[in-house]
C-alpha angles and dihedrals in degrees: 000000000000130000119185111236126197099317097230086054101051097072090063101036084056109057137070126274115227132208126278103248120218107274079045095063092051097045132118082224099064088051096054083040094058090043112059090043089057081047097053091043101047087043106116096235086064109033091185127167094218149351139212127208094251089064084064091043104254128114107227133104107263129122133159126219141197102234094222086170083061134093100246096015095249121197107239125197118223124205125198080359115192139166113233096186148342131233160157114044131349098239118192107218134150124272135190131178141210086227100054101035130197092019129112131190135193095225127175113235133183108258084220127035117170109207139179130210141171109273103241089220104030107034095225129127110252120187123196139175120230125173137184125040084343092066097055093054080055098051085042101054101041074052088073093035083056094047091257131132122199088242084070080069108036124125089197130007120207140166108259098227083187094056094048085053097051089048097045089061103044114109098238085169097084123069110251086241093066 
């Protein structure tokens, strides 16, 4: 199933992220980069678990997650991110994305996904296994960093009345800063 997003949008929603490179990963500009997409997922008009960089319209592979397997839930950045394998059981569950609102899916995941990613301090590849709802937000989001939307997977694609009428009574009108 396809459905068209914002046109100016598509190019780089559809096409494959690629690896920081070295001097990337040391830059100001990947710092101001992270921060403002942390910025624009944890904002309450998008109440998001996780971003990747083509939703901000760069093709790199950077995404951020809400660690929902974590105490606290902390949001965790994650640098060259890529799935190694995928296991355990194939779950159906309900997606949504900051990229196709107000849309909504039924997609199959993987209940296990075991990733690696570039360790923002040290440099080094790490490679972890999470597994549950988390996983999902991981599969999601590589998705992205693969040029792929969740509504490329979806068994069924409807209109979320909740989330137009979330949306329809937040005050857009202040700056998130006041």
């Amino acid at each position: 199933m396809y459905v068209t997003v914002l046109p100016l949008d598509s190019a780089v929603l559809r096409t494959v992220s690629v690896d920081l490179g070295p001097r990337e990963l040391k830059s100001k500009e990947l710092k101001s980069l992270v921060s403002k997409m942390l910025a624009t997922v944890t904002h309450p008009s998008q109440d998001g678990v996780g971003i990747a960089a083509p939703q901000v319209g760069i093709n790199r592979r950077i995404a951020w997650v809400q660690r929902l397997d974590r105490e606290g839930e902390p949001w965790v950045c994650y640098l060259n991110l890529k799935i190694d394998s995928y296991g355990g059981e194939l779950v159906d569950g309900q997606e949504g994305c900051l990229s196709v609102p107000p849309m909504r899916g039924s997609v199959r995941r993987w209940s296990e996904v075991t990733v690696s990613y570039t360790d923002w301090i040290s440099g080094e590849r790490v490679q972890e296994t999470i597994q549950g709802y988390t996983a999902r937000i991981f599969q999601h989001e590589t998705d992205h960093l693969d040029a792929t939307l969740y509504i490329d997977r979806a068994d069924s694609v409807w209109v979320s009345e909740d989330w137009a009428r979330e949306r329809a009574a937040f005050d857009y009108s202040r700056p998130a800063w006041w």
